[in-house]
ROLO-391898 format. One record per atom (N, C-alpha, C): residue number from 1; x, y, z; atom name. Coordinates in steps of 0.05 Angstrom, whole numbers, plus 5000, padded with zeros to 4 digits. Layout:
// residues N
+------+------+------+------+------+
| resi |   xx |   yy |   zz | name |
+------+------+------+------+------+
|  NUM |    X |    Y |    Z |   CA |
...
+------+------+------+------+------+
// end
This chain:
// residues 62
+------+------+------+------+------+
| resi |   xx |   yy |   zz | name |
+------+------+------+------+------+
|    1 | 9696 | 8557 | 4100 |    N |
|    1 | 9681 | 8534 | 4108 |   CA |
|    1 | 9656 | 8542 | 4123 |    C |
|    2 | 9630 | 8523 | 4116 |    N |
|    2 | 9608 | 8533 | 4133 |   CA |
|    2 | 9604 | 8512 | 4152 |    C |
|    3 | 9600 | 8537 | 4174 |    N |
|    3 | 9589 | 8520 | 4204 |   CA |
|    3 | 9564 | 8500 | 4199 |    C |
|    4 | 9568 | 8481 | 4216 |    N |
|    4 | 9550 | 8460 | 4215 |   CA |
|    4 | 9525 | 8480 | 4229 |    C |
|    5 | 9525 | 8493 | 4243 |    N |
|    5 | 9511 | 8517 | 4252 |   CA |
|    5 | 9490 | 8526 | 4229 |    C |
|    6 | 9506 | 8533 | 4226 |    N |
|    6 | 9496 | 8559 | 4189 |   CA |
|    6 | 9486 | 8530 | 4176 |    C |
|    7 | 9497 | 8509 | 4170 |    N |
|    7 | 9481 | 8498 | 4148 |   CA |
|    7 | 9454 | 8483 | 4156 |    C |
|    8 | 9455 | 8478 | 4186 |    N |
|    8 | 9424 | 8471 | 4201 |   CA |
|    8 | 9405 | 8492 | 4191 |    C |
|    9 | 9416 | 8511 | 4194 |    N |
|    9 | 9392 | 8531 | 4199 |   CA |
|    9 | 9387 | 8543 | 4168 |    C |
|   10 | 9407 | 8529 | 4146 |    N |
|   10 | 9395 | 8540 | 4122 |   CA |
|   10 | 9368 | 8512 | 4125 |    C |
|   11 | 9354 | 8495 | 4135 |    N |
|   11 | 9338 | 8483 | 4136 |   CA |
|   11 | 9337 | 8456 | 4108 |    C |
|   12 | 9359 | 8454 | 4095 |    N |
|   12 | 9352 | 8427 | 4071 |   CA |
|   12 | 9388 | 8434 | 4064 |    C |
|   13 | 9405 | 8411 | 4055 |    N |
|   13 | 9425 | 8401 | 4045 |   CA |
|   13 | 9422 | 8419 | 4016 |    C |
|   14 | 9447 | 8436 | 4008 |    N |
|   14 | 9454 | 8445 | 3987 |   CA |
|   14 | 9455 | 8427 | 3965 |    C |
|   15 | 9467 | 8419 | 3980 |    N |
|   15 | 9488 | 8396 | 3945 |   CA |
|   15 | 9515 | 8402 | 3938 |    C |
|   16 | 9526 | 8416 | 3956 |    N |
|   16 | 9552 | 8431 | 3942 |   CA |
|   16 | 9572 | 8415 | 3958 |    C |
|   17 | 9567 | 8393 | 3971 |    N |
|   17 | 9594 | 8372 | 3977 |   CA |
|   17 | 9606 | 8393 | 4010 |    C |
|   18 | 9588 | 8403 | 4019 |    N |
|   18 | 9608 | 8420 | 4045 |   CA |
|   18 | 9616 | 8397 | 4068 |    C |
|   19 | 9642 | 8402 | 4067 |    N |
|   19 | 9658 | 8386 | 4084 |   CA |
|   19 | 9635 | 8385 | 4118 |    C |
|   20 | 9631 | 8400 | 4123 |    N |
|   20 | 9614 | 8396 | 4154 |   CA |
|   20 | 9576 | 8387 | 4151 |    C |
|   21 | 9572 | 8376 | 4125 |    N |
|   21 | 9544 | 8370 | 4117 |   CA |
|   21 | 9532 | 8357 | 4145 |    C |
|   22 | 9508 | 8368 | 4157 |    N |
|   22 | 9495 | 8353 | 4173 |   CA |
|   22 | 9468 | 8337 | 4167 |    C |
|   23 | 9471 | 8332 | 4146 |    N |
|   23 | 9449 | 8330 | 4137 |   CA |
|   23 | 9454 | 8286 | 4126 |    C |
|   24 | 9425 | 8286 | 4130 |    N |
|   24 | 9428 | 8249 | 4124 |   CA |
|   24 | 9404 | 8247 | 4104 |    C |
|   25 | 9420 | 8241 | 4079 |    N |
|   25 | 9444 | 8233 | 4068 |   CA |
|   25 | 9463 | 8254 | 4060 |    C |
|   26 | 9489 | 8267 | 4062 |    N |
|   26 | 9498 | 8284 | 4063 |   CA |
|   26 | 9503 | 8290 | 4033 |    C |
|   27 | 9504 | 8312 | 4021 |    N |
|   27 | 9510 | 8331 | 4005 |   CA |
|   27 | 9488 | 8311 | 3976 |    C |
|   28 | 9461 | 8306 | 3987 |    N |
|   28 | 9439 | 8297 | 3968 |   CA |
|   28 | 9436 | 8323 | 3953 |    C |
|   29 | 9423 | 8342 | 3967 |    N |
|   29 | 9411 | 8366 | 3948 |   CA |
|   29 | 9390 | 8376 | 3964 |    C |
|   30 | 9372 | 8344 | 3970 |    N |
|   30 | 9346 | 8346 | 3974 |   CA |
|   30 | 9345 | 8342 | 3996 |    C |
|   31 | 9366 | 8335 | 4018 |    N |
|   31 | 9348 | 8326 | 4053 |   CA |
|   31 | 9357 | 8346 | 4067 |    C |
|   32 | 9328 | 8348 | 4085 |    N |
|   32 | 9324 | 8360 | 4106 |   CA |
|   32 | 9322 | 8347 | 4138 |    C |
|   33 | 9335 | 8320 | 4133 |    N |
|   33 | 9337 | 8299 | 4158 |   CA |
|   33 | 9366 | 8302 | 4174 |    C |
|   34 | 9370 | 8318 | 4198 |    N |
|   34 | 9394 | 8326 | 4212 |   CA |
|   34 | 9400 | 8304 | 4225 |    C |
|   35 | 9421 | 8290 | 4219 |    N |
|   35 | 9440 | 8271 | 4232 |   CA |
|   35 | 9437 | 8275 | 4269 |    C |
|   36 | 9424 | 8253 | 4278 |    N |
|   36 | 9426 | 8261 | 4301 |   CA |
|   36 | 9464 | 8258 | 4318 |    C |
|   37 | 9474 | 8251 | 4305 |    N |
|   37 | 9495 | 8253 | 4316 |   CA |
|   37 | 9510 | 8279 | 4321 |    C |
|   38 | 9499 | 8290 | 4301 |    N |
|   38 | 9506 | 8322 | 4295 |   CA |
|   38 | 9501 | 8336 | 4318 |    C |
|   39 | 9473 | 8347 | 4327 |    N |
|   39 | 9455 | 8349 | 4345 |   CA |
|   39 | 9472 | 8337 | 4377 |    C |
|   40 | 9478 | 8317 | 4381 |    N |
|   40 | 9496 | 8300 | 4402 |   CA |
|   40 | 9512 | 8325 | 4409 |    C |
|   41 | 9525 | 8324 | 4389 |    N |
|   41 | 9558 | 8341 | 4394 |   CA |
|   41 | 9556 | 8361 | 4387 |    C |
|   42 | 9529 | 8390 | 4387 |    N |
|   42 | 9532 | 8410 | 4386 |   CA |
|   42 | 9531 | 8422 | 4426 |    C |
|   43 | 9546 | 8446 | 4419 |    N |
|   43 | 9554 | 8457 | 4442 |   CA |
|   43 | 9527 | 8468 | 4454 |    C |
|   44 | 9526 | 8482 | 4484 |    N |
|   44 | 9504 | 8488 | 4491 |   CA |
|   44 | 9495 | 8513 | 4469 |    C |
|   45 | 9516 | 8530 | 4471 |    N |
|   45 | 9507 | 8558 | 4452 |   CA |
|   45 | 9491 | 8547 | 4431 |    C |
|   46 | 9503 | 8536 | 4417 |    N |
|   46 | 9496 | 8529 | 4385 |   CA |
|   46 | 9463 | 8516 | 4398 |    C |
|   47 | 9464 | 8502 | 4416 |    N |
|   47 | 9434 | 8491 | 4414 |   CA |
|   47 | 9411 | 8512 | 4423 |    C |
|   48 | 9421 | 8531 | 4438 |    N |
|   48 | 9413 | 8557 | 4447 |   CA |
|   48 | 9402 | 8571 | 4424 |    C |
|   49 | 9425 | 8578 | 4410 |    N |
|   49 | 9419 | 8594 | 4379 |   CA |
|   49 | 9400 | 8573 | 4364 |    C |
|   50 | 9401 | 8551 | 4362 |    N |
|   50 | 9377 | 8544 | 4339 |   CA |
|   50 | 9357 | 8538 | 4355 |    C |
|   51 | 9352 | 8537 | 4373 |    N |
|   51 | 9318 | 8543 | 4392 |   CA |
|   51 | 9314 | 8560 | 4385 |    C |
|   52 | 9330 | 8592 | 4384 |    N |
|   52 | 9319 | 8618 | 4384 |   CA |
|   52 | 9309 | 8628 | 4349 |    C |
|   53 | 9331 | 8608 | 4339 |    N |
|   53 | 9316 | 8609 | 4304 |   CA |
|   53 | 9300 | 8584 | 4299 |    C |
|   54 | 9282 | 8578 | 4324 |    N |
|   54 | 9263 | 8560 | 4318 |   CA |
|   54 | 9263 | 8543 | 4303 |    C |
|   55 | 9283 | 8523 | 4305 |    N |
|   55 | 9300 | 8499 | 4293 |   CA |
|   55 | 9288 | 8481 | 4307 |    C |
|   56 | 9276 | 8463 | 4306 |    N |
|   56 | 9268 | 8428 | 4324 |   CA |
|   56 | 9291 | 8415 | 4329 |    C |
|   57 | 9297 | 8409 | 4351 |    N |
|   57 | 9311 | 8394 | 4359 |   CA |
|   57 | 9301 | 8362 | 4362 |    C |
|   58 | 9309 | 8339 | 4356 |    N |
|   58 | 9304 | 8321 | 4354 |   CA |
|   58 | 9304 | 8300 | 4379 |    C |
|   59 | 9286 | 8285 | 4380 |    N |
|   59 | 9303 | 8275 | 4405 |   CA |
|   59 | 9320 | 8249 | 4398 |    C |
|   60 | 9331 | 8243 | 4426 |    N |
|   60 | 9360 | 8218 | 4416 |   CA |
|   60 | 9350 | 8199 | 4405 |    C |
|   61 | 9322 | 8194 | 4402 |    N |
|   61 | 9307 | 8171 | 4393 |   CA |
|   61 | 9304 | 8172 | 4363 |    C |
|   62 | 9302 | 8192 | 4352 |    N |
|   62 | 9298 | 8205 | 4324 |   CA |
|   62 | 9312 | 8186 | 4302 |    C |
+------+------+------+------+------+
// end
């Protein structure tokens, strides 16, 4: 199973139906719009690590 981690930072929704899709609309193909709920409930690390792979964080307003 892939981390909701790993699939932020592949930057756009596969398409392959992954059970942890963060992506809105989930398992499209084509979006690159991260659920802010996702974002909510990631841990500090994880938000740590995608600052450092220069990921945007959204704000709660998004």
């Amino acid at each position: 199973m892939l981390s909701k981690l790993f699939l932020i930072k592949q930057g756009k929704c596969c398409g392959h139906g992954c059970l942890q899709c963060p992506y809105i609309p989930p398992h499209s193909g084509a979006s690159n719009k991260i659920n802010i709920d996702v974002y909510n409930n990631l841990e500090s690390w994880e938000l740590k690590e995608l600052k450092r792979a220069g990921i945007k964080i959204p704000d709660k307003s998004e």
